[in-house]
N, C-alpha and C positions, 0 to 999 in steps of 0.2 A: 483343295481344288476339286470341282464338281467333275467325276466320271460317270459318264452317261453310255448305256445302252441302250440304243437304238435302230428300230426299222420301219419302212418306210407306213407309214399310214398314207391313203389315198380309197375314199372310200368316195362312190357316186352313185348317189340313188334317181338322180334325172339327170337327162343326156342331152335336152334342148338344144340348151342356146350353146354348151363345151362338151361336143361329142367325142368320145372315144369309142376303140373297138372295143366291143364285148368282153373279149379276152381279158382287156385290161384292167376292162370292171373286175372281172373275176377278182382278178389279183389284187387289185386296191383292196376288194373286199375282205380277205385272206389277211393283210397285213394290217389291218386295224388291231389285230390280235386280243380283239375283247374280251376273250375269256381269260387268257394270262394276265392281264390287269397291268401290261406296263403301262412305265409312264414315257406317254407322247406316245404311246401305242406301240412302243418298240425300246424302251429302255429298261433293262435291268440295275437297278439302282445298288452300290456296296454300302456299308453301313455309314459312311461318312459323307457319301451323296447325301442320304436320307437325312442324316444329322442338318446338312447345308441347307436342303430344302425346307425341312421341319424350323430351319431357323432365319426364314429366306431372308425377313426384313432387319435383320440382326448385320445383315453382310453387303455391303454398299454392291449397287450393280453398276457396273462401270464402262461399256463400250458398246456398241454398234454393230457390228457384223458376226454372224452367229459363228464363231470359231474357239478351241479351245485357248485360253490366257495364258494357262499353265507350259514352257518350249520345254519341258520336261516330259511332256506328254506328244511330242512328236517324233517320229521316226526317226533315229539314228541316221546320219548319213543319207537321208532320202530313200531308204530304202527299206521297204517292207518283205518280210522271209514270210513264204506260207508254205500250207500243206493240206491237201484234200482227206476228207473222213472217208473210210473205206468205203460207206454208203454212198456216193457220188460213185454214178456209171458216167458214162463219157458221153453225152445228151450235158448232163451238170457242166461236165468238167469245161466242154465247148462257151457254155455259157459265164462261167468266169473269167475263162480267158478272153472275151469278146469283151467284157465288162473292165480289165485289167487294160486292153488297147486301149480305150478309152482316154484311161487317166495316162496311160503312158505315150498317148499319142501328144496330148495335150500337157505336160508338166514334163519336170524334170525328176518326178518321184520312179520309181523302179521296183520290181517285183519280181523277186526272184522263189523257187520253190528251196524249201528249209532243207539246211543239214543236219548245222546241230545248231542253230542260233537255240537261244534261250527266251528270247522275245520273237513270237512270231503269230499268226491267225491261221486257222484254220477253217478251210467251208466244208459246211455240214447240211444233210439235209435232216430238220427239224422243224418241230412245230413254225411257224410266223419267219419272217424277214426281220432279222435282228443284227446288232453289232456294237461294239464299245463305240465311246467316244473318245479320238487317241489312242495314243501306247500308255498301255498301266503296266506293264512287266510281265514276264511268261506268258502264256499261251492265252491266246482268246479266243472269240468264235464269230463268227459273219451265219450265221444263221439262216437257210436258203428254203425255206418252206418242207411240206412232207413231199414224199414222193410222187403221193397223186394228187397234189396242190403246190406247184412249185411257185418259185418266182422268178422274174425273168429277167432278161440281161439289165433293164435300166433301171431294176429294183437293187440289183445286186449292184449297180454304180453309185447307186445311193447308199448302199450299206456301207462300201468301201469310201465313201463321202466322209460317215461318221467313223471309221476307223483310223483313217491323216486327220483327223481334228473339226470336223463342222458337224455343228447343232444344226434342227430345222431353222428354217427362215425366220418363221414366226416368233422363234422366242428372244429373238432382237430386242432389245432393251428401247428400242426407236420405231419398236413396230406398230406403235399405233398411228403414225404418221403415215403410214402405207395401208393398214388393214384393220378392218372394223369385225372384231369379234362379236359374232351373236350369239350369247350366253344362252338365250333361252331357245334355238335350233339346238343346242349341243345333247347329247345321252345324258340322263342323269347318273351323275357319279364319276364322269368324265372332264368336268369340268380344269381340273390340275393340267389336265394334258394342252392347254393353252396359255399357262401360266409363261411371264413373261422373265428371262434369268436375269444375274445379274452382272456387272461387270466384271464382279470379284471372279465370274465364271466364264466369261463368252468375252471375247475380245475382234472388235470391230475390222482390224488392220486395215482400216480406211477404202472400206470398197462400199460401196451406195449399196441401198438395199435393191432385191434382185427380186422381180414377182417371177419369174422364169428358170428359175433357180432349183434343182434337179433335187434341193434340200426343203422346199415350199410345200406347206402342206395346202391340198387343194381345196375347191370349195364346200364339200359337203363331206367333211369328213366329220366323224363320232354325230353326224346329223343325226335326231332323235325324230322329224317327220318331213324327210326329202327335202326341207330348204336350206338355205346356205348358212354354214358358220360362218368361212372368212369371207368376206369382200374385200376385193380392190377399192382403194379411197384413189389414189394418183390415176390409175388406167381400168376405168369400172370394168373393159370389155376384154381386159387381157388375160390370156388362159393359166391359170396357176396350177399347181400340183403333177406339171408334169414328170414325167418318170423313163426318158428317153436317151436323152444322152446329157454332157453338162454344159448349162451355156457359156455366155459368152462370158460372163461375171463372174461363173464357177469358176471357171478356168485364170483369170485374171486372181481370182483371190487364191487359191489355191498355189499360185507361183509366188505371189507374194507371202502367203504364212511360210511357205519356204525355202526362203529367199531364193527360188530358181533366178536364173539368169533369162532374157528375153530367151523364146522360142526362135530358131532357124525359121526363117522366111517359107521354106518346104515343109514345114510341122507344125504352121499356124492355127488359131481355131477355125474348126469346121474343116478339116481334113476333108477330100472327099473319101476317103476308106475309113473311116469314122464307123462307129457300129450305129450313129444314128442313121447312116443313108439306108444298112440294113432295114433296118426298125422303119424308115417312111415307106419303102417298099412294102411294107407288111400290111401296110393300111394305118398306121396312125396318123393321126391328123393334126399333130401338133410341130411345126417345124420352128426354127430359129428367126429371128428375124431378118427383111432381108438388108442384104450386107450392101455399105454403099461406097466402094470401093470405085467402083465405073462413075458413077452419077456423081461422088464426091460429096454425099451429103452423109448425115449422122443417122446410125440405125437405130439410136438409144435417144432415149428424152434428155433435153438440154440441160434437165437437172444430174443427169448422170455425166454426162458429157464435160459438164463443166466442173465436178468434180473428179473427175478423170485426169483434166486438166489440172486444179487446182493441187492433186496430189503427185504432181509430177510423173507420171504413166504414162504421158505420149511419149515424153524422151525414154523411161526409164525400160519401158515395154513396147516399143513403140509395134512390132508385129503382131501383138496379141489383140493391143488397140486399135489397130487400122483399121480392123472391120466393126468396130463397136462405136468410135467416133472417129470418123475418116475426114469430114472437115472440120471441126474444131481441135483436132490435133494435127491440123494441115499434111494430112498423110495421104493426098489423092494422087493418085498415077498420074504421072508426066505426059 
């Protein structure tokens, strides 16, 4: 089974037409981590990653939704033990916990800080935004930038992304159906970092691909002259690679790799005490879509929609779904 390290790459070298705050440029920029040379810009590979890679077309790829295959690689009991590195002042510490409400507002995963677990993560501030993919045994690390280049809360949501088990979007074994690689916008020698896994590695659990998906790399990342690598094929104009909070898809797949139970009506997505409300306050410009809950109409494309349906989630989830397809899963307020 492929274990991956990874952190977030989000790199933007034009702002046009998918403006972000400066800030955030910074930090996209930061976590491209091109001098370390991982792979996907944030993976530390073990020697049996490298072995899977080096042997990729040798290993049938087999699923759809960037998640880990391997349930051996998931959190015991739902629940992730951590512990902060002595270098994290309390500016850090604030910012993981803000990152940790997040998933725990939204799932049924839990986070508690380590006693003596023997499987647990530790945040550190070091070079780039990094993290496993999954639980491998003992100690790991979510990797929080240097001191005077940090990362910030919805990079560190993405870290703890790949820590419960999800790869970036892109290496969807179905992603060309969604997104058009341009090889030649890409860095030379970067090119691996778009490589597509396989199923023997990434395991779909039946959720539609997500361009909004807080695990999507965005448009101009490892860009070698400011134009796009990935594009939208299904919604040319919809904003990818954001790094805010998780949407509405994260949250839905994330319950189901495991197996949460629906969310409480009061704990649905989009909390309003969410840390993305923080984060829109702050000037980002990337929000959810809106929810059609009043109107009764679907806030997701009817290709999503109807496999939401088809996969049985309105009944199974049905508060998760309401605001994702509220009339195709007949879930409009009375």
């Amino acid at each position: 089974m492929l274990l991956l390290v990874i952190s977030l790459v989000a790199f933007f070298t034009s702002v046009d037409l998918y403006p972000v705050i400066n800030d955030a440029m910074d930090v996209a920029r930061a976590e491209e981590n091109l001098r370390l040379h991982l792979f996907e810009g944030d993976i530390k590979l073990t020697n049996q990653q490298k072995f899977l890679l080096s042997h990729h077309d040798q290993h049938e790829i087999g699923d759809s939704r960037a998640m880990v295959r391997n349930s051996r690689m998931l959190w015991e009991d739902k629940l992730v033990p951590y512990s902060y590195n002595d270098n994290l002042d309390g500016a850090a510490v604030d910012m993981v916990q803000d990152a940790i409400r997040e998933w725990e507002m939204n799932t049924c995963l839990r986070f508690k800080e380590r006693t003596d677990e023997l499987d647990y993560v530790e945040f550190v501030l070091d070079e780039g935004c990094s993290s496993t993919v999954g639980m491998y045994g003992g100690p790991q690390t979510i990797t929080m930038g240097n001191p005077d280049r940090r990362c910030k809360v919805g990079n560190i949501i993405h870290e703890i992304g790949h820590t419960i088990g999800f790869f970036h979007e892109h290496s969807r074994p179905d992603r060309d159906e969604f997104v058009k690689i341009v090889f030649e916008n890409i860095m030379s020698g970067f090119d691996l970092n778009f490589e597509k896994l396989s199923l023997a590695e990434i395991d779909s659990q039946n959720v539609p691909y997500d361009y909004e998906s807080i695990m999507h790399y965005p448009r101009r990342v490892f860009t070698t002259n400011g134009e796009p690598t990935v594009i939208p094929i299904k919604e040319p104009d919809v904003y990818i690679g954001q790094r805010i909070a998780l949407s509405d898809l994260d949250v839905l797949q994330a319950n189901v790799l495991y197996t949460c139970p629906d969310l409480n009506e009061d704990r649905s997505v989009n909390d309003k005490m969410s840390s993305a409300s923080t984060l829109k306050e702050k000037g980002v410009l990337w929000t959810k879509r809106t929810k059609g809950v009043k109107s009764c109409s679907d806030s997701h494309s009817e290709y999503v929609c109807s496999f939401i349906k088809k996969k049985g989630y309105c009944h199974s989830y049905p508060n998760i779904v309401r605001k994702i397809c509220t009339k195709t899963c007949k879930l409009c307020s009375s």
